[in-house]
C-alpha positions as a printed NumPy array, in Angstrom:
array([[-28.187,  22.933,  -5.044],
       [-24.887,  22.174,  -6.791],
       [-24.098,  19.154,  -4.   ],
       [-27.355,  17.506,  -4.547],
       [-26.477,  18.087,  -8.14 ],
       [-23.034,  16.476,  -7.117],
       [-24.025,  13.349,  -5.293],
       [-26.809,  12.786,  -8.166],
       [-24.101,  12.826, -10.73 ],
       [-21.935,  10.119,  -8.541],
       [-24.914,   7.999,  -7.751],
       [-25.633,   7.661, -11.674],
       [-22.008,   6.7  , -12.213],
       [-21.513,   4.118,  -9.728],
       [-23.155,   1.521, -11.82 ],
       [-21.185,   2.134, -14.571],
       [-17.616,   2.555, -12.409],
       [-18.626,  -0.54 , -10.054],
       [-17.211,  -3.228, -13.322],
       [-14.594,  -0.871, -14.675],
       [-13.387,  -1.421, -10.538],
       [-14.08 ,  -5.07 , -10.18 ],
       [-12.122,  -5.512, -13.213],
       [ -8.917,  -3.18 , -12.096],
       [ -9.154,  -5.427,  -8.966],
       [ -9.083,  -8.852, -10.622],
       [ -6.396,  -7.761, -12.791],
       [ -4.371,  -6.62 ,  -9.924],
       [ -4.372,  -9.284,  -7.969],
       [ -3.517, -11.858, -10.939],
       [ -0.655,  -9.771, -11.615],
       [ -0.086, -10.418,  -7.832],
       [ -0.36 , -13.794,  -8.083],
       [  1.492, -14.518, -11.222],
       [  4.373, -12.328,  -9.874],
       [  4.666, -14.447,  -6.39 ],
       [  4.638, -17.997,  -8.599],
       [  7.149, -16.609, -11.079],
       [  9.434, -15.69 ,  -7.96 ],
       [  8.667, -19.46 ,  -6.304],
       [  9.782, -20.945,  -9.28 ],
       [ 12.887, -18.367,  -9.755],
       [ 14.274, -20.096,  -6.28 ],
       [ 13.191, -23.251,  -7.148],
       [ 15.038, -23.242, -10.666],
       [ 18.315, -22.591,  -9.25 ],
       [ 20.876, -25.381,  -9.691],
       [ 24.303, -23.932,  -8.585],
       [ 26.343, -20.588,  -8.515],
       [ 26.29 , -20.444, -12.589],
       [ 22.571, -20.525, -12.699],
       [ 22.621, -17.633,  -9.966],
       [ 25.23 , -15.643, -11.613],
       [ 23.293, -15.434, -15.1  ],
       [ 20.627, -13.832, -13.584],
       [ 19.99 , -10.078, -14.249],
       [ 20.321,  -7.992, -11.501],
       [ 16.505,  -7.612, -11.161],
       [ 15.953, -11.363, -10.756],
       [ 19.098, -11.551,  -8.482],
       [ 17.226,  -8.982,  -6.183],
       [ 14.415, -11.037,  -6.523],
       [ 15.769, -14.325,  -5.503],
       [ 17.098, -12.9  ,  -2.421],
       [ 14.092, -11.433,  -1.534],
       [ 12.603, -14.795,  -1.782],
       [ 14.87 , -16.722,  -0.036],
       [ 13.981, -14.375,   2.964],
       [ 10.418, -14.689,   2.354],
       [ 10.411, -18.688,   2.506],
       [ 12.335, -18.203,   6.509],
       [  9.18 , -16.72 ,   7.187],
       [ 10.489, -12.9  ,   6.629],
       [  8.37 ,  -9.857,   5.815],
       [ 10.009,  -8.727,   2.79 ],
       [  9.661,  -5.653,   1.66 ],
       [ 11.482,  -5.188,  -2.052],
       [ 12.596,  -1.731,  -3.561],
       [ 11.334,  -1.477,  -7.185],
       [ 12.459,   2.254,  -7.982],
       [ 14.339,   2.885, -10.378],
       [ 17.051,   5.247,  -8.416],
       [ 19.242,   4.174,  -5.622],
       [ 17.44 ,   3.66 ,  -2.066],
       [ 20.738,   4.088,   0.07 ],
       [ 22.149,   0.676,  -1.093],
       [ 19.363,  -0.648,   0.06 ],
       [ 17.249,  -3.39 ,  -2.28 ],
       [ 15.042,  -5.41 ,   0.486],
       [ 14.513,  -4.577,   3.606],
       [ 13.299,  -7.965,   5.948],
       [ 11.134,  -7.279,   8.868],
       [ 10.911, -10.295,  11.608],
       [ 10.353, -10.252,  15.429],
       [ 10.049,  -6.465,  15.408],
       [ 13.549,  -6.487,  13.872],
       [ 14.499,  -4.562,  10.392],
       [ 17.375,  -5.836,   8.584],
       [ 18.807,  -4.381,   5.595],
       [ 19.573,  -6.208,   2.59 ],
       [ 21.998,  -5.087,  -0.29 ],
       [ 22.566,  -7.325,  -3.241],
       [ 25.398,  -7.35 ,  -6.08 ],
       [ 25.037,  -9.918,  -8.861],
       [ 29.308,  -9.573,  -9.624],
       [ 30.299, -12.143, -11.283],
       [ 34.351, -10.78 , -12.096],
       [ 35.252,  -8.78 ,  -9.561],
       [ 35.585,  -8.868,  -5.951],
       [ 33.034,  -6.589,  -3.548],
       [ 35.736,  -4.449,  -1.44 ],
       [ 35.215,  -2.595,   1.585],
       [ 34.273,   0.431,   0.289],
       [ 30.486,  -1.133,  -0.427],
       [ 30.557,  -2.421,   3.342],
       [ 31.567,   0.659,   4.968],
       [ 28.829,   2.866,   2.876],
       [ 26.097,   0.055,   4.322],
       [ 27.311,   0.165,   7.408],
       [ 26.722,   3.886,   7.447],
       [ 23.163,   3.114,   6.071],
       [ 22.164,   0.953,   8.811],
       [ 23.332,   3.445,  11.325],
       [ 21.215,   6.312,   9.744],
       [ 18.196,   3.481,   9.818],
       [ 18.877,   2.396,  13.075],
       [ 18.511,  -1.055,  11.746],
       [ 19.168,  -4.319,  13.371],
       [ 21.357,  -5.313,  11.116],
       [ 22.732,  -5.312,   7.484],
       [ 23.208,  -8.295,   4.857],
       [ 25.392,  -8.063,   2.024],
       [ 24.69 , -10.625,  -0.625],
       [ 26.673, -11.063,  -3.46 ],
       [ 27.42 , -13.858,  -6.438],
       [ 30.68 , -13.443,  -6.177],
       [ 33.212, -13.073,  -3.378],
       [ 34.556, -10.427,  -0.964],
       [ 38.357,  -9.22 ,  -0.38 ],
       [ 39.94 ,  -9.633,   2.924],
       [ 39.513,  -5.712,   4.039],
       [ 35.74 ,  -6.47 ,   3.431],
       [ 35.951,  -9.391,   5.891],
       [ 37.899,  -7.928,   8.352],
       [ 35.812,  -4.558,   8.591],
       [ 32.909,  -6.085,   9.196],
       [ 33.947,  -9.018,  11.107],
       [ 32.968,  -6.821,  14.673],
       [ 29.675,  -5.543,  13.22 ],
       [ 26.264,  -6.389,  13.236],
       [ 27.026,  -6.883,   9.387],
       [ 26.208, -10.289,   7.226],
       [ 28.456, -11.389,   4.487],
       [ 26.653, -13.565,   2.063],
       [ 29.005, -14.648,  -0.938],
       [ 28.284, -16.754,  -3.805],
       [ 29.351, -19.952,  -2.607],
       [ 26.988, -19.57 ,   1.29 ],
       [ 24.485, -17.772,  -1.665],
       [ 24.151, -21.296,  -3.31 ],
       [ 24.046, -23.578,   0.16 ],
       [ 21.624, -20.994,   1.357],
       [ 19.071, -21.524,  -2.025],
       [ 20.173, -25.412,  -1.633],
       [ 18.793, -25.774,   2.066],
       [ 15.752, -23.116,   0.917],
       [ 14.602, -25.72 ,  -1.675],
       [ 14.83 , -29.122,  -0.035],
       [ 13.309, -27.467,   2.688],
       [ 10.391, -26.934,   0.458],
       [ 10.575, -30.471,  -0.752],
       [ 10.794, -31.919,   3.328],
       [  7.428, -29.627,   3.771],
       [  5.262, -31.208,   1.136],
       [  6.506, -34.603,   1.856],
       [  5.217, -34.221,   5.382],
       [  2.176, -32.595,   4.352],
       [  1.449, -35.41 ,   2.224],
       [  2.265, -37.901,   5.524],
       [ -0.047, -35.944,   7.628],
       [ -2.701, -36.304,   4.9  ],
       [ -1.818, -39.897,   5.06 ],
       [ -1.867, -40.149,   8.972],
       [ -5.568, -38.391,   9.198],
       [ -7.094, -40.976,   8.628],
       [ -6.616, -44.624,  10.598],
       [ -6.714, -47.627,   8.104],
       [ -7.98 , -50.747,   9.325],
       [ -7.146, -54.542,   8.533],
       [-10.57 , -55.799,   8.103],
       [-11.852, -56.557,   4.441],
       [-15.099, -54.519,   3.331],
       [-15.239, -55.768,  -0.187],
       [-13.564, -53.901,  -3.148],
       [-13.437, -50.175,  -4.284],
       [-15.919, -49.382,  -7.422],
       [-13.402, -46.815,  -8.658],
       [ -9.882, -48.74 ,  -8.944],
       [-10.676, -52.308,  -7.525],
       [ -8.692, -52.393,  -4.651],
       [-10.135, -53.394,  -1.242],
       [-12.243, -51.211,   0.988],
       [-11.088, -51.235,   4.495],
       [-12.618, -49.76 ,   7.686],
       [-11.564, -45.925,   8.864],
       [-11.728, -43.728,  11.527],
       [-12.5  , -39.979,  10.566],
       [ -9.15 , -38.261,  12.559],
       [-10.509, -34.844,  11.946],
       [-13.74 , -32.53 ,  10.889],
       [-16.993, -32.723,  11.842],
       [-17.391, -36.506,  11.521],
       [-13.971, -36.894,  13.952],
       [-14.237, -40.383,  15.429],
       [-17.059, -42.197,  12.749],
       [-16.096, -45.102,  11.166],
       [-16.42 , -44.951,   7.131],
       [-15.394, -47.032,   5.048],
       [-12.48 , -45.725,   2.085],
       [-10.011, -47.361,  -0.308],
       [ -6.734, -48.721,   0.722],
       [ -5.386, -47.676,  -2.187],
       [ -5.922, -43.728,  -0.781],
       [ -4.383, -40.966,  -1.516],
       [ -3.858, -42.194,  -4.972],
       [ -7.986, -43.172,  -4.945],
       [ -9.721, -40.512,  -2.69 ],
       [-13.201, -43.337,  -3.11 ],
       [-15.68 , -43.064,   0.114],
       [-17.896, -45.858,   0.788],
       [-21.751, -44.34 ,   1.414]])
C-alpha cells in the first residue's frame, strides 16, 4: 500500500538524515554559545560612555539586553529587521514584563515625543513597565512626562554606572567563588612531609563536601595554585 511504501521510504532515510541532524544541532548550539560569550565580553569591554557610544546600534541593543540578563532577567531580544512597536527587548522577571527601548544618540537629545509613543506601547501590552535607554541624554519635557509613570529613564551617564556596577559585580562573584573553593576544604597545621608536585608541605584536611564529607586526606598547602592529593 502506498503508506507502507511511505514509512519504508522514511525508515531507509533515517540513517542517512540522523548525521546531516546531529550536525545542524552541533552547529546550532556553537553558534549559541559563541553568540552568548561574544555578548559577555561586549559588557565586559566597556570602559566609559565613549566606548558605549561607538557602538552600532545592534551591539547597543545588545549590551542592554545583557546588562538585564546578568540581574538575573529573562531577556527576550527582537532581531527583525522592521520596527516591533519601539520595542527592542522585552525583560521578563517575577511574572512581570517590562519593555525595553534603546537609542544609541550620541548628538541629539531624546524628546518626549519617543516617551509618549512608548508609553502608548506599554499600555497596548499591558506591561509592567517601560525602560528607555539611551547614550545620550533626555530634554526636560521627556523628564517631566514621564516623571508620574511607570516609565524608566536610562541616559548615558546612569547607562555607564549601570555597566560599571554590572561588571565589578561580576568580578565580586568570582572572587567569592574562588574563597568558597578555598573555604571547602579545612587546612590543618600539622606537617605531613612535602608535596611531590611543587615541594611545598603537605598538611592534614578535612573533605567539607562530596561523598568523602568529613575524611581526613592529606593535600598541598600551596592549593588552589597546586590541586596535589596525597593517596
Amino acid at each position: 500500500s502506498i503508506e507502507n511504501i511511505f514509512i519504508q521510504s522514511v525508515l531507509k532515510a533515517v540513517p542517512i538524515v540522523t548525521p546531516v541532524l546531529s550536525i545542524v544541532i552541533l552547529i546550532a548550539a556553537a553558534m549559541s554559545g559563541f553568540n552568548s560569550w561574544r555578548k559577555r565580553k561586549l559588557l565586559d569591554n566597556q570602559v566609559n560612555i565613549q566606548t558605549i557610544q561607538s557602538l552600532s546600534w545592534r551591539e547597543f541593543e545588545e549590551l542592554v539586553a545583557e546588562s538585564y540578563r546578568r540581574q538575573g532577567y529573562t531577556v527576550i531580544e527582537n532581531h527583525r529587521a522592521g520596527a516591533d512597536g519601539g520595542i527592542d527587548v522585552r525583560l521578563i522577571k517575577d511574572n512581570k514584563t517590562h519593555l525595553v527601548q534603546c537609542k544609541n544618540w550620541k548628538t541629539r537629545k531624546v524628546g518626549v515625543k519617543v516617551i509618549r509613543e512608548m508609553y502608548g506601547v506599554q499600555i497596548s501590552e499591558k506591561a509592567s513597565s517601560a525602560i528607555i535607554i539611551i547614550s545620550g541624554t533626555f530634554t526636560q519635557e521627556a523628564k517631566n512626562f514621564a516623571a508620574n509613570k511607570t516609565i524608566d529613564l536610562i541616559d548615558g551617564l546612569k547607562l555607564e554606572q549601570l555597566i560599571s556596577n554590572i561588571q565589578n559585580n561580576s568580578i565580586d562573584s568570582r572572587f567569592k567563588q574562588t574563597l568558597t573553593r578555598e573555604a571547602a576544604i579545612h587546612i590543618s597545621e600539622s606537617d605531613s612531609g612535602s608535596c611531590p608536585r611543587c615541594g611545598s608541605k603537605l598538611v592534614s584536611r578535612t573533605a567539607k563536601r562530596g561523598i568523602n564529607v568529613g575524611n581526613q586526606f592529606l593535600g598541598c598547602s600551596s592549593y588552589p595554585k597546586c590541586s596535589y592529593i596525597g593517596k
